[in-house]
N, C-alpha and C positions, 0 to 999 in steps of 0.2 A: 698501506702505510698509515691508516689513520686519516691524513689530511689529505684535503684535495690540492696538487702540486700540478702547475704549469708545467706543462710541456717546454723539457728547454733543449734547443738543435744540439748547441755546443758547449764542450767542458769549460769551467772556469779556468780551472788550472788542474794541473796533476801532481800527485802527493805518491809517494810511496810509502810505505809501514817502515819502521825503522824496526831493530833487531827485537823490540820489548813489543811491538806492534803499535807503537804510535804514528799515530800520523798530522802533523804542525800546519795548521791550519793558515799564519800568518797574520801579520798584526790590521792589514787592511781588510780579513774576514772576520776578527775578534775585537774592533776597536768600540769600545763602551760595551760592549756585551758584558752581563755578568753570569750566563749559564748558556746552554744549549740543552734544549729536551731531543733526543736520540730516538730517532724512529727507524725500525729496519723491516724489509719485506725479504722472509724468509724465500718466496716464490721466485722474486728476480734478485733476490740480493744486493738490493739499493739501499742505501743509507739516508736519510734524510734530516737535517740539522737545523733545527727550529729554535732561534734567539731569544734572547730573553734580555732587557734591562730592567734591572731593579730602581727602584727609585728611594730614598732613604726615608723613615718609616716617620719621621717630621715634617714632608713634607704629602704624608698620603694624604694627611685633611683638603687639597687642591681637587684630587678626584675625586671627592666622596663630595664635594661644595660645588654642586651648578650652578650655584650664583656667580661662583667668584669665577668659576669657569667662563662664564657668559661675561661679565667684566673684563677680564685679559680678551678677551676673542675680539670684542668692543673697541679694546684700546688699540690690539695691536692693527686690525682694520682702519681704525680713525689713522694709525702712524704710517700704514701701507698709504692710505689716500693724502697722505700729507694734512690730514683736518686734525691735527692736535692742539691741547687748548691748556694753558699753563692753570695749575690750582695749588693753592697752599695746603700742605701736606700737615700745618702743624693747627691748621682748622679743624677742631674734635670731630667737626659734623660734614666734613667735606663728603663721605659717602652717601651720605645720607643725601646729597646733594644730585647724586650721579640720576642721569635718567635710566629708567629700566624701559627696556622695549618690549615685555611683555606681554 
C-alpha cells in the first residue's frame, strides 16, 4: 500500500457502495479534513485513506518560522504549568524581551 499501516483487529464501521459506487464516509471520519490521498493494494484489495488538513496559505510562514514555533510551544508550556506572566503587547520591543532557550 505504500505506507506502513497498524494492524487493526476490528472494523470501524461498515459502508456499502451506493448505486454510482460511492461510499459516505460520515462527518466524524471527514471533520476538518480537506482531502484524502487514496491507496489501494491490487493483491488483498484494501483501501487505505490517508487525511490531509490544509492550512491557509497566510498562515504557512508559522511552519517555515522555528523561532515563532519555539515561542508558542514556550508559551503554551508556561500556560500548561500555570507560570504565565502578563506583558504589554503595545511595547515595540516586548519580543525582543522574551528569553530564548537556546
Amino acid at each position: 500500500m505504500g505506507s506502513k499501516v497498524k494492524d487493526i483487529e476490528s472494523p470501524y464501521a461498515t459502508a456499502r457502495p451506493d448505486d454510482r459506487g460511492r461510499i459516505t464516509l460520515g462527518s466524524s471520519l471527514t471533520k476538518d479534513v480537506s482531502r484524502f490521498d487514496v491507496f489501494f493494494n491490487e493483491e488483498t484489495g484494501e483501501v487505505l485513506l490517508k487525511p490531509y488538513k490544509e492550512i491557509p496559505a497566510t498562515e504557512a510562514w508559522f511552519y517555515k518560522n522555528e523561532k515563532a514555533q519555539k515561542l508558542v510551544a514556550k508559551g503554551l508550556d508556561a500556560a500548561t504549568g500555570g507560570k504565565l506572566k502578563k506583558i504589554d503587547l503595545k511595547k515595540s520591543s516586548w519580543i525582543d524581551n522574551v528569553e530564548d532557550d537556546e
